[in-house]
C-alpha positions as CSV (number, residue, x, y, z in Angstrom):
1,X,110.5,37.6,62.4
2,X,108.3,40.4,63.3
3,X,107.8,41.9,66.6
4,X,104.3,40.1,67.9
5,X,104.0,38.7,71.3
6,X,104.0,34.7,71.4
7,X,101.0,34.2,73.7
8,X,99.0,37.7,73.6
9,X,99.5,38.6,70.0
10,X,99.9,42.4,70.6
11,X,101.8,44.0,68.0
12,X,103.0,47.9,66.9
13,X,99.9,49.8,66.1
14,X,99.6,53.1,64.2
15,X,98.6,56.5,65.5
16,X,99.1,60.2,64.7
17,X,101.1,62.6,67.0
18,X,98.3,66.0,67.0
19,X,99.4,69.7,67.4
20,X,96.5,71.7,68.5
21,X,96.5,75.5,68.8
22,X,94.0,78.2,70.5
23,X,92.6,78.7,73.7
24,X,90.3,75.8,75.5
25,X,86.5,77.7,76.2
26,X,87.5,76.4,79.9
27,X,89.9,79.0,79.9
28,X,87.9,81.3,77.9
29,X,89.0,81.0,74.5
30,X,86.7,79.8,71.2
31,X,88.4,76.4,71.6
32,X,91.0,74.4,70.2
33,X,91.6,73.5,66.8
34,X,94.1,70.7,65.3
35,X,96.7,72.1,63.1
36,X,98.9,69.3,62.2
37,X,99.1,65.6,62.1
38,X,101.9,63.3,62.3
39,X,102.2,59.6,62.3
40,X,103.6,57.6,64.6
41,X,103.9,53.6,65.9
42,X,102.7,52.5,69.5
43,X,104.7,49.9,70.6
44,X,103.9,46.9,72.6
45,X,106.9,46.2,75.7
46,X,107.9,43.1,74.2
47,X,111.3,40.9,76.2
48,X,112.7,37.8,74.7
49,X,112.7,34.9,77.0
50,X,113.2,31.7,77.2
51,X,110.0,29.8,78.2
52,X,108.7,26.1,78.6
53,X,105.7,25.1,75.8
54,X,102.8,22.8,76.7
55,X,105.0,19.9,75.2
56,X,107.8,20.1,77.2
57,X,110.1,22.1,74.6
58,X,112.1,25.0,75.3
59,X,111.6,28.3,73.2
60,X,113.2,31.7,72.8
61,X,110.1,34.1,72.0
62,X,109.1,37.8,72.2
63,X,106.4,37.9,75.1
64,X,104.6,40.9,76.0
65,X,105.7,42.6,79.7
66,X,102.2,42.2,80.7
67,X,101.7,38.7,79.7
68,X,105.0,38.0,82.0
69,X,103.6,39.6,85.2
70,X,100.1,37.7,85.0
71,X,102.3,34.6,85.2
72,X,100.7,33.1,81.3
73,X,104.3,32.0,80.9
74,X,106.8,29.6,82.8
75,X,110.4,31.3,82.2
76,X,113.1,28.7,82.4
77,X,116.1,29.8,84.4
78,X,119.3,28.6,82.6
C-alpha cells in the first residue's frame, strides 16, 4: 500500500536538492549561479491511526499530521 494520506490525499513529491556558487550582487558579487542538481523526495508526515468511518467501521490508515490537528478525523482510543 503506498504512502498517501486517507482523507487529504498528500503524497511524496519530487524535488531537486541545488548547489549554488558565487557571490550574491547584495554582497557585491556578479551573483549566483547553480552548479549542480540533485534529486530528492518531500515527504508528507504521515501517522497510522486507528479512526472511526462515516459508517460506523473502524480503520487503520495513514493520515497526514495536519489533517489530525484540524480535527477531520475521530481517533478511536483502544
Amino acid at each position: 500500500m503506498a504512502r498517501i494520506c486517507f482523507i487529504t490525499g498528500k503524497k511524496r513529491v519530487i524535488g531537486s536538492r541545488i548547489s549554488r556558487k558565487g557571490q550574491s550582487k547584495k554582497s557585491g558579487g556578479i551573483g549566483t549561479h547553480v552548479t549542480k542538481k540533485w534529486p530528492r523526495i518531500f515527504k508528507p508526515n504521515l501517522q497510522r491511526v486507528k479512526i472511526k468511518l462515516p459508517n460506523g467501521q473502524m480503520r487503520r490508515v495513514w493520515v497526514a499530521v495536519k489533517a489530525i490537528k484540524a480535527g477531520l478525523v475521530e481517533k478511536v482510543v483502544s
